[in-house]
C-alpha positions as CSV (number, residue, x, y, z in Angstrom):
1,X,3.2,30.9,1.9
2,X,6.7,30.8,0.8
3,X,9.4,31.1,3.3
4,X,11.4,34.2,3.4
5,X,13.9,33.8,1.1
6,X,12.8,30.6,-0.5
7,X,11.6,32.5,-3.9
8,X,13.1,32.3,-7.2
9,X,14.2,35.9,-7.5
10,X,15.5,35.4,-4.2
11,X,17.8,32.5,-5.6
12,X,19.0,34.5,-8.4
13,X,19.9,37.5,-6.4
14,X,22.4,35.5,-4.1
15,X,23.8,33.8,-7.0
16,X,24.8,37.0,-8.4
17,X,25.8,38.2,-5.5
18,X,28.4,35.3,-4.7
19,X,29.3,35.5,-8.9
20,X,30.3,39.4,-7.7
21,X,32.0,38.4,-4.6
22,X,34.3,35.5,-5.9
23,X,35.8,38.8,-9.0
24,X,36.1,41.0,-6.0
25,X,38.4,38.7,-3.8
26,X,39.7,37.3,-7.4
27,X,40.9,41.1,-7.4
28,X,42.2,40.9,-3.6
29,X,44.8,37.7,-4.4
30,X,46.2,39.5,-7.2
31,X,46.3,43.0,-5.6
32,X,48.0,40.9,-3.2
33,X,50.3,38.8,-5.5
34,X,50.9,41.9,-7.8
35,X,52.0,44.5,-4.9
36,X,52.9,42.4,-2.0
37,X,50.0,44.4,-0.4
38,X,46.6,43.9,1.3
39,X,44.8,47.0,-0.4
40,X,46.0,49.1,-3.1
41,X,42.9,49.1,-5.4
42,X,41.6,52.5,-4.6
43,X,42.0,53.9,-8.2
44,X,40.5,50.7,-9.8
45,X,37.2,50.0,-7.7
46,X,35.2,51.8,-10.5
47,X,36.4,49.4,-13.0
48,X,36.2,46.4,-11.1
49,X,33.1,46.8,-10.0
50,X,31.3,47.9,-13.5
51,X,32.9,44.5,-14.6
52,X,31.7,42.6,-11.6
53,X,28.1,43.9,-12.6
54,X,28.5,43.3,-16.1
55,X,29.8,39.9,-15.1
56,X,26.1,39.6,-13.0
57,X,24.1,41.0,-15.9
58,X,25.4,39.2,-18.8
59,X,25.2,36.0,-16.6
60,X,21.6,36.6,-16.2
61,X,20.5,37.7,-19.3
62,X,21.9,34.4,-20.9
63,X,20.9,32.3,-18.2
64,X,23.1,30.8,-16.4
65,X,21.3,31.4,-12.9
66,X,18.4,29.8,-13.9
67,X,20.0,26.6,-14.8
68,X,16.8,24.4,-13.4
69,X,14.6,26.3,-15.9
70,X,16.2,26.6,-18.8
71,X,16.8,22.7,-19.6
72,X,20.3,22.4,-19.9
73,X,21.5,18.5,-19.5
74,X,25.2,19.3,-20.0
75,X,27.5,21.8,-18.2
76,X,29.8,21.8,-21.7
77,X,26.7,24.3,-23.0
78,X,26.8,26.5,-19.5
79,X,30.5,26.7,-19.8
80,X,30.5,28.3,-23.3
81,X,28.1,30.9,-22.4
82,X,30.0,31.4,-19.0
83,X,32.8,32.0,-21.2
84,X,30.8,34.2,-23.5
85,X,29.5,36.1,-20.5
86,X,33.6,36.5,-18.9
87,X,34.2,37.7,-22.3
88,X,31.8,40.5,-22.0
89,X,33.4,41.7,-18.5
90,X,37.1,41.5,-19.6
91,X,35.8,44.4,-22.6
92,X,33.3,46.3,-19.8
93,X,37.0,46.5,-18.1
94,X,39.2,47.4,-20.9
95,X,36.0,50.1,-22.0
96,X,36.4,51.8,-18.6
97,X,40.1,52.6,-19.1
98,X,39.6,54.2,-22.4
99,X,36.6,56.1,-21.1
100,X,38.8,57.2,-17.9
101,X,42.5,56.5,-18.4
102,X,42.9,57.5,-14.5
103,X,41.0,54.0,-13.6
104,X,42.5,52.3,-16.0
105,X,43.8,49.2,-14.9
106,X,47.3,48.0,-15.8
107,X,47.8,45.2,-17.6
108,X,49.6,43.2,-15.3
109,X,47.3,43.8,-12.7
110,X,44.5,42.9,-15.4
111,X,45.5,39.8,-16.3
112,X,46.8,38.2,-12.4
113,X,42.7,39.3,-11.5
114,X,41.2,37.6,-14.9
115,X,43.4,34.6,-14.6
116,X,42.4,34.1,-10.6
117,X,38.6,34.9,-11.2
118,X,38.2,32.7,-14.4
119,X,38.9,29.6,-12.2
120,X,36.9,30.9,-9.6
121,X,34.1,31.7,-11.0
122,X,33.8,28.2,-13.4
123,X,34.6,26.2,-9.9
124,X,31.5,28.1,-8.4
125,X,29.3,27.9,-11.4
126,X,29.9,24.3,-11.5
127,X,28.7,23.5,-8.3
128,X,25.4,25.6,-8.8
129,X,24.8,23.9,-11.9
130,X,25.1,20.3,-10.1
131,X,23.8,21.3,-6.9
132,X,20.7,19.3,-7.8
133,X,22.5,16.3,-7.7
134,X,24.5,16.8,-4.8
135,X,22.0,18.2,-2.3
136,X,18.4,17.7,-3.6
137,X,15.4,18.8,-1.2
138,X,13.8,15.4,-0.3
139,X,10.6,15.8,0.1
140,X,7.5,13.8,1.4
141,X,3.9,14.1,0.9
142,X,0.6,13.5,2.8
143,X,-1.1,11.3,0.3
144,X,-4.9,9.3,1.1
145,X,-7.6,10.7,-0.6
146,X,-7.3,10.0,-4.8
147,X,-7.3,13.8,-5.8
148,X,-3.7,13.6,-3.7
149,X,-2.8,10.2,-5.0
150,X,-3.4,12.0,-8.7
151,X,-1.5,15.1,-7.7
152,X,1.4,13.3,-5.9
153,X,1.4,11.1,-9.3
154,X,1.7,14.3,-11.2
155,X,4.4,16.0,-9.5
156,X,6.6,12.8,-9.8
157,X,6.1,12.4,-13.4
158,X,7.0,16.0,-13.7
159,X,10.4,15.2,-11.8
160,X,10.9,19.3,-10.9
161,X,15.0,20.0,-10.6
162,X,16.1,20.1,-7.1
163,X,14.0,17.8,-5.7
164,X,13.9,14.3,-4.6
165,X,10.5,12.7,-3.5
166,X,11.3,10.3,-1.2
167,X,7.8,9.0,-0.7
168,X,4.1,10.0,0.8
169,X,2.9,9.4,4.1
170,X,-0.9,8.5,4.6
171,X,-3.4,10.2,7.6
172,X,-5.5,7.3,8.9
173,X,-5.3,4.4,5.8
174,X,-2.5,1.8,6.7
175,X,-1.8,1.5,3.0
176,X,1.3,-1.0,2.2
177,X,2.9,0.4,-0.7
178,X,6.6,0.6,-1.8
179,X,7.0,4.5,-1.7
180,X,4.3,4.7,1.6
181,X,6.5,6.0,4.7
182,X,4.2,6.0,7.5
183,X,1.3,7.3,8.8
184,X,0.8,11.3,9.7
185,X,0.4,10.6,13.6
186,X,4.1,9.1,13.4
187,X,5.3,11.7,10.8
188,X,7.9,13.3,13.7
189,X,10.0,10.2,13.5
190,X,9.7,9.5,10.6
191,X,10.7,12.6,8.5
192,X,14.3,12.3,10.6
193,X,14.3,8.8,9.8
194,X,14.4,9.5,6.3
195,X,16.2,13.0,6.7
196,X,13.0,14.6,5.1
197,X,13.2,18.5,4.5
198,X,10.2,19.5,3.7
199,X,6.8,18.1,3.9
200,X,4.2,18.7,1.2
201,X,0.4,18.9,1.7
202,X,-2.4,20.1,-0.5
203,X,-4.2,23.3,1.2
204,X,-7.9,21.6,2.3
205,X,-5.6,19.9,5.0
206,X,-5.2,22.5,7.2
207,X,-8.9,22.6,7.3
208,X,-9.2,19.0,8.3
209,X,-10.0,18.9,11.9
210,X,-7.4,15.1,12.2
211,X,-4.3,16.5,10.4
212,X,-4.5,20.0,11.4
213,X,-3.1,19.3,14.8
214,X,-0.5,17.1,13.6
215,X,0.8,19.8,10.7
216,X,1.4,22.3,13.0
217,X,2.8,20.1,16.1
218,X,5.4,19.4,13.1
219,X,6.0,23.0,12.1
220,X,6.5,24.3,15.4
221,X,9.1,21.7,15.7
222,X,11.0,23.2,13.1
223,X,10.5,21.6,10.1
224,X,9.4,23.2,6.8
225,X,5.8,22.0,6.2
226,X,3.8,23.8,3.0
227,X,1.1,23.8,0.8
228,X,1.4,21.7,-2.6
229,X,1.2,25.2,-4.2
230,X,3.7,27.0,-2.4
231,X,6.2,24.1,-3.5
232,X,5.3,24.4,-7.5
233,X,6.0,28.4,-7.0
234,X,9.3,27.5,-5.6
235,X,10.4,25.1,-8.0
236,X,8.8,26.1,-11.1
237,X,8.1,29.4,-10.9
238,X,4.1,29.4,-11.9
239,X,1.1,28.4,-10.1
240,X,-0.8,25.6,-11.3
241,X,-4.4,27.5,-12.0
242,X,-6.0,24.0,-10.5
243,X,-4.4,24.6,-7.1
244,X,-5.2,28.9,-6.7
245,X,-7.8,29.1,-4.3
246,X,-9.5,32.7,-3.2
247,X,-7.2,31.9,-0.1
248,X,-4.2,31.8,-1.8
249,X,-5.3,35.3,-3.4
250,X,-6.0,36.9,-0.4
251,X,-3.4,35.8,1.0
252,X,-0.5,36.0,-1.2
253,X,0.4,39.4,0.2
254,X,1.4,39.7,3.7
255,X,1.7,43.3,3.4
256,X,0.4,46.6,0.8
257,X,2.7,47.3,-1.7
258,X,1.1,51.0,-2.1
259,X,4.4,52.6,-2.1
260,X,6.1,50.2,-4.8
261,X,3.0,50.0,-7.4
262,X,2.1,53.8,-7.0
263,X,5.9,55.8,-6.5
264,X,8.5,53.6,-7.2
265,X,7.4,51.7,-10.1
266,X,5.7,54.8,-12.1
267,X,8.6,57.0,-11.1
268,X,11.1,53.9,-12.9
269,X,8.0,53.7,-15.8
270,X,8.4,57.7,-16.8
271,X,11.8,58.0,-16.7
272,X,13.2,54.5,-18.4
273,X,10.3,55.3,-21.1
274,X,11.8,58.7,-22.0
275,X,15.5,56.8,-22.1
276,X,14.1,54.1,-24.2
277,X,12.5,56.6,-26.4
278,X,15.5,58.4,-27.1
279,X,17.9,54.8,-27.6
280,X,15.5,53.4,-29.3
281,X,14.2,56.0,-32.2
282,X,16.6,54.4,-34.5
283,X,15.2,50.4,-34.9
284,X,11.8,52.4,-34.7
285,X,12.6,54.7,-37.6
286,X,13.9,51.3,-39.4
287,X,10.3,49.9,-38.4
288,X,8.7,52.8,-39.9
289,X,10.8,52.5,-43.4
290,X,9.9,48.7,-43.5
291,X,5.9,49.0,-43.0
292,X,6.1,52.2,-46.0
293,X,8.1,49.5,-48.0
294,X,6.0,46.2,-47.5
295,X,2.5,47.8,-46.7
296,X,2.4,51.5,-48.2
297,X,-1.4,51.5,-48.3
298,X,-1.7,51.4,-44.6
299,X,-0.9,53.7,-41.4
300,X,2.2,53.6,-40.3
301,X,0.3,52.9,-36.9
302,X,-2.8,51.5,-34.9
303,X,-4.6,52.0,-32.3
304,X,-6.7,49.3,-30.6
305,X,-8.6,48.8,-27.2
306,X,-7.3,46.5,-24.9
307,X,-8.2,46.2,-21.0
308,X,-6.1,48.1,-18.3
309,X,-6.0,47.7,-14.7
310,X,-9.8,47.3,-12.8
311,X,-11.5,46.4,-16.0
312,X,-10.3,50.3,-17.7
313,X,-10.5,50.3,-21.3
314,X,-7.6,52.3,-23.1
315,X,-6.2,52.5,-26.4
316,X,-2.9,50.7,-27.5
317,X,-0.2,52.2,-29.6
318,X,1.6,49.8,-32.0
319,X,3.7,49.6,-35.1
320,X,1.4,48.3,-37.8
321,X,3.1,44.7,-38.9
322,X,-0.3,42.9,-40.2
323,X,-2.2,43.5,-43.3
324,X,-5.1,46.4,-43.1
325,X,-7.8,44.0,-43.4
326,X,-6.1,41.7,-40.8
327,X,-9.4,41.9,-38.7
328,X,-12.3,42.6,-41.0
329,X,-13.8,39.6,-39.9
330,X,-13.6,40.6,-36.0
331,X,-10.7,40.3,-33.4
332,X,-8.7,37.3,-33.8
333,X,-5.8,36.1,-31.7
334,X,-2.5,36.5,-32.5
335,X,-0.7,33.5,-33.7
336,X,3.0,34.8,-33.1
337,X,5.5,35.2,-36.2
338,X,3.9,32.6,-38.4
339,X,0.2,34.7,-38.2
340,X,-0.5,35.0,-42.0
341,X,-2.0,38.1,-41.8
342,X,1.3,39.3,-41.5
343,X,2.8,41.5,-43.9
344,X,6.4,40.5,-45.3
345,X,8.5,42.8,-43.3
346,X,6.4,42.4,-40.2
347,X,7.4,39.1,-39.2
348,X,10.7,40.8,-38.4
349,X,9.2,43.4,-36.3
350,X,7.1,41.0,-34.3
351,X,10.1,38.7,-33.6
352,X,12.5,41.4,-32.6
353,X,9.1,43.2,-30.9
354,X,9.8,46.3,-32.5
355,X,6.4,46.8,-33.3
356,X,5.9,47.2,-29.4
357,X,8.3,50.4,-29.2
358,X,5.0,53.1,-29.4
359,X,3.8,51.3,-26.4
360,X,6.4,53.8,-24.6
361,X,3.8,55.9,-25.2
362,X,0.9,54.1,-22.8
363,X,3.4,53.5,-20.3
364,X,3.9,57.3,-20.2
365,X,0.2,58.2,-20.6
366,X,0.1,56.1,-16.9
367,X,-2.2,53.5,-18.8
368,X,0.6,50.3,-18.9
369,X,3.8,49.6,-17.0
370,X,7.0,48.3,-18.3
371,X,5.9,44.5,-16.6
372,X,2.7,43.4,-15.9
373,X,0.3,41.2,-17.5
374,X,0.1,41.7,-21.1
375,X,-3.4,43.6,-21.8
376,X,-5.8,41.7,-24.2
377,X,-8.7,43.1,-26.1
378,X,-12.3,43.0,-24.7
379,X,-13.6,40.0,-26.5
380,X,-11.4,38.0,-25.6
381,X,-11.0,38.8,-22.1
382,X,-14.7,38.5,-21.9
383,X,-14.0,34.5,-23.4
384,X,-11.3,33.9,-21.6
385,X,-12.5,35.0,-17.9
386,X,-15.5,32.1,-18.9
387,X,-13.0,29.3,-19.6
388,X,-10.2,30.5,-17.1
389,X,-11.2,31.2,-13.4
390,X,-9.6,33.9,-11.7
391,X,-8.5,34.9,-15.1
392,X,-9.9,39.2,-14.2
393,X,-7.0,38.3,-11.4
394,X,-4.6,39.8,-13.6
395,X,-6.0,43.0,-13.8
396,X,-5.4,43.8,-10.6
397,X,-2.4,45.8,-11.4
398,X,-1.4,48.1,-14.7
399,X,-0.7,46.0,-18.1
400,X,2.8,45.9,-19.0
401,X,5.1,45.9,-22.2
402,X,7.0,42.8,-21.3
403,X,6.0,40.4,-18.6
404,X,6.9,37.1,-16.4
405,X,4.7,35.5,-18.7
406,X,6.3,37.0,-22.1
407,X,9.9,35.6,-20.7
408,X,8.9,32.0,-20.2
409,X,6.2,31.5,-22.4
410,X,6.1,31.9,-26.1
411,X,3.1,33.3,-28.6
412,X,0.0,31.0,-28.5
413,X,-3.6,31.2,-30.1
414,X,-6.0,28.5,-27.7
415,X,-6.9,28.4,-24.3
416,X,-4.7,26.7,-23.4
417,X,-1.9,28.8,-23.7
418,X,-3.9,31.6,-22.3
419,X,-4.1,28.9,-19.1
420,X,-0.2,28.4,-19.0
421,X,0.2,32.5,-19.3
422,X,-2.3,33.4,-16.6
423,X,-0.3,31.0,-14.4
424,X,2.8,33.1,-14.6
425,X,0.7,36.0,-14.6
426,X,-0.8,35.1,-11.1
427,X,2.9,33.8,-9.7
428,X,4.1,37.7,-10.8
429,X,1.0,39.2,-9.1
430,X,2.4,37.7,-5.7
431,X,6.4,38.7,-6.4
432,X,6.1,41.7,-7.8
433,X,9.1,43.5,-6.8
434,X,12.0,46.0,-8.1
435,X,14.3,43.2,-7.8
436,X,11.9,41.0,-9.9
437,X,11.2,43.5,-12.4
438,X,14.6,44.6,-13.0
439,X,15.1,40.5,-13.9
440,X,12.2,40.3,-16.0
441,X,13.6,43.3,-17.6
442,X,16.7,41.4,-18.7
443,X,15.1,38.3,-19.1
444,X,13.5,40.5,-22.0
445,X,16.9,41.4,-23.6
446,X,17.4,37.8,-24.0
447,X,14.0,36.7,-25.2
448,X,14.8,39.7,-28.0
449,X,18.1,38.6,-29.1
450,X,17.0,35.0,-29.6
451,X,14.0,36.1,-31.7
452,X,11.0,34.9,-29.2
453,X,10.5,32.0,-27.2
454,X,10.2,28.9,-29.1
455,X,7.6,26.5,-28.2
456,X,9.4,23.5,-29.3
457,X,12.0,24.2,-25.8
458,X,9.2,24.4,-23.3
459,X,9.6,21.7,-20.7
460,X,6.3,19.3,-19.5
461,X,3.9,21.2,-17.4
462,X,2.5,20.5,-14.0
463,X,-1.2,19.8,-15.3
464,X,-4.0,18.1,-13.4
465,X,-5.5,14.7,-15.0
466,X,-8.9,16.9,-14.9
467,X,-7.1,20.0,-16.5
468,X,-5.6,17.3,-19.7
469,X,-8.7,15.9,-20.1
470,X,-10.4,18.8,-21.1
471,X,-10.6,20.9,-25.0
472,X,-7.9,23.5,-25.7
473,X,-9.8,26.0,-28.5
474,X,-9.0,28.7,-30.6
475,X,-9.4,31.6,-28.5
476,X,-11.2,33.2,-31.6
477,X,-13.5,30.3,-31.3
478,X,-14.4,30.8,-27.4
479,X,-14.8,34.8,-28.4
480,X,-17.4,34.0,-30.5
481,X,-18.8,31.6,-28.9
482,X,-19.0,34.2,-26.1
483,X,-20.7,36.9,-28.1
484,X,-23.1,34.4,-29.6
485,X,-24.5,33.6,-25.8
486,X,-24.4,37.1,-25.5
């Protein structure tokens, strides 16, 4: 279980938060320098503070508080959209005073406060971006048995940013290796030896009547001791299907989230789909011209049945951007941009997803939400729930228009990708949250203005040596192979 805290969105949130205190008190020195006073910013809080939350936004939506994930080696590319993002907030500023010339904020004043934060703010993103390197988590794990040796290899190949594996400690074996530390009965001393922070351990320990003892003697002395899988949610942000157990399921909540799933989030689903429906008619009335223009024969839309929460079957409303007989051989899985029974015009509306706009539609109807698993069609749920386990997992809440797994994982057409995708799935499935969503909702933004994840950025995955070995089909393949044994 993750420490309170510890999580990703977590992370993100006080990031923001500091980027949003550092303009604030940017605002204080030159209130300060400008009128030789402590406070006189009563009539330009409003301004300050849209620009402090556009500063927050924009940061977020291109990235720059996710530096471990998004695969940036140099802090020259995180300064220009810094500066891009700084940009954005000097015009959410000027926009204010135009809008209300009472708030406007003089330019004196203006400039002192830009000039101040600019610094600042680069001095503080510079540190997050190289925190990694100054203060790494060192980690240790319990290693004996070769299914740990293997994982333990894994992780090390995978070198995850932010943290440093200092070595494994054995339980009874006196192994003599370079990286070995000590054994677990001694694993008090030396963890401070080596100024360990954390120590990793796959979950079947706990049920090991020798180490179980010895785990919690060592986390009720205060230091951090968790399961292999709660460090891979930490630091990457999925769940490595391998290492889900029906524990890990059952226990991934430590409380209902009745109020969030059934109020909260359906109240936010009806009213940001009848917002949406109104900012958005004009790209879908230009979707409309280009399907009449590339594909007149057709409907302008389509209807097809996909798989809701519990197993419910409803009907999905799309923009038609593939050929009419695109399926007169059966389901097939989408390929992304590059499927060729896409129509001219349609490759733009699937890269810019604004064939997904009449989805606004389901989410009113109550049969999707705005985030949550994408919904797939029967056939290939029925395949993919016989290669994938705990693959139905993800129907335990409603289907949504954009998802955890849509922001870090592009289009893909085997089982494997369905693998990597139901990993993210399952990691959302534990965080769910308003704060979470509301990140995944701007994650969204940015996977839209870039035209769709690329495949060709995606980092190395955590994947077992049993999990390589095996055959990534065509998920059209294992669909029919499905019916066939049906």
């Amino acid at each position: 279980m993750l420490l309170p805290g510890t999580s990703h969105w977590m992370s993100i949130a006080r990031r923001g938060f500091r980027d949003a205190a550092v303009f604030f008190l940017s605002y204080l020195v030159a209130n300060y320098i400008r009128f030789q006073e402590l406070w006189r910013m009563d009539h330009y809080l409003l301004p300050i503070s849209i620009g402090a939350f556009t500063l927050v936004a924009t940061s977020y939506i291109l990235g720059l508080y996710s530096v471990e994930s998004r695969g940036r080696s140099r802090f020259f590319v995180h300064w220009l959209f810094f500066t891009l993002a700084f940009m954005a907030t000097f015009v959410a500023l000027v926009v204010v005073g135009y809008v209300d010339f009472g708030t406007r904020v003089g330019r004196g004043f203006m400039f002192l406060g830009l000039c101040t934060a600019y610094p600042s703010l680069m001095l503080h993103h510079w540190v997050m971006f190289n925190k990694h390197r100054f203060s790494p988590e060192r980690v240790a794990f319990v290693v004996e048995s070769p299914g740990e040796h293997e994982e333990y290899q894994t992780l090390k190949d995978l070198k995850p940013r932010g943290i440093e594996i200092v070595g494994r400690i054995t339980v009874k074996q006196t192994d003599r290796g370079s990286d070995v530390l000590g054994r677990l009965k001694h694993a008090q001393s030396i963890l401070n030896r080596h100024k360990i922070d954390r120590l990793v351990f796959e979950d079947w320990r706990l049920n090991d009547p020798y180490s179980r003892p010895f785990l919690r003697q060592l986390r009720y002395s205060g230091i951090t001791c968790t399961p292999l899988i709660s460090l891979c949610e930490e630091y990457l942000q999925y769940v490595p299907l391998h290492l889900v157990t029906n524990e890990w399921l059952m226990h991934s909540e430590t409380s209902p989230r009745d109020f969030y799933f059934r109020k909260l989030k359906r109240s936010f689903d009806v009213l940001t789909s009848l917002t949406l429906l109104v900012l958005l008619s004009p790209p879908l009335l230009a979707g409309i011209a280009i399907v009449k223009i590339f594909s007149p024969d057709g409907p302008l839309f389509f209807t097809q049945e996909r798989i809701g929460r519990f197993g419910k079957k409803f009907q999905i409303f799309k923009l038609r951007s593939m050929r009419t007989d695109a399926e007169a051989n059966g389901p097939q899985w989408s390929t992304g941009n590059k499927d060729p029974r896409v129509f001219p015009g349609g490759k733009l509306l699937r890269q810019y997803r604004i064939d997904e706009i009449p989805q606004l539609f389901n989410i009113l109807r109550g049969d999707m939400s705005f985030v949550g698993p994408r919904p797939e069609q029967p056939a290939f749920v029925a395949a993919l729930a016989k290669e994938l386990p705990y693959y139905e997992e993800r129907h335990m809440i409603h289907p949504g228009l954009t998802g955890w797994a849509q922001v870090c994982y592009p289009y893909g057409s085997t089982t494997d990708d369905a693998r990597c995708k139901l990993e993210y799935d399952l990691y959302y499935l534990k965080h769910a949250g308003t704060v979470f969503d509301l990140l995944i909702l701007l994650d969204t933004i940015r996977v839209v203005l870039i035209g769709g994840m690329k495949k060709e950025a995606q980092k190395p995955r955590y994947i077992s040596a049993a999990t390589s070995k095996t055959t990534s089909i065509p998920i059209v393949t294992a669909a029919q192979r499905s019916d066939a044994a049906a």
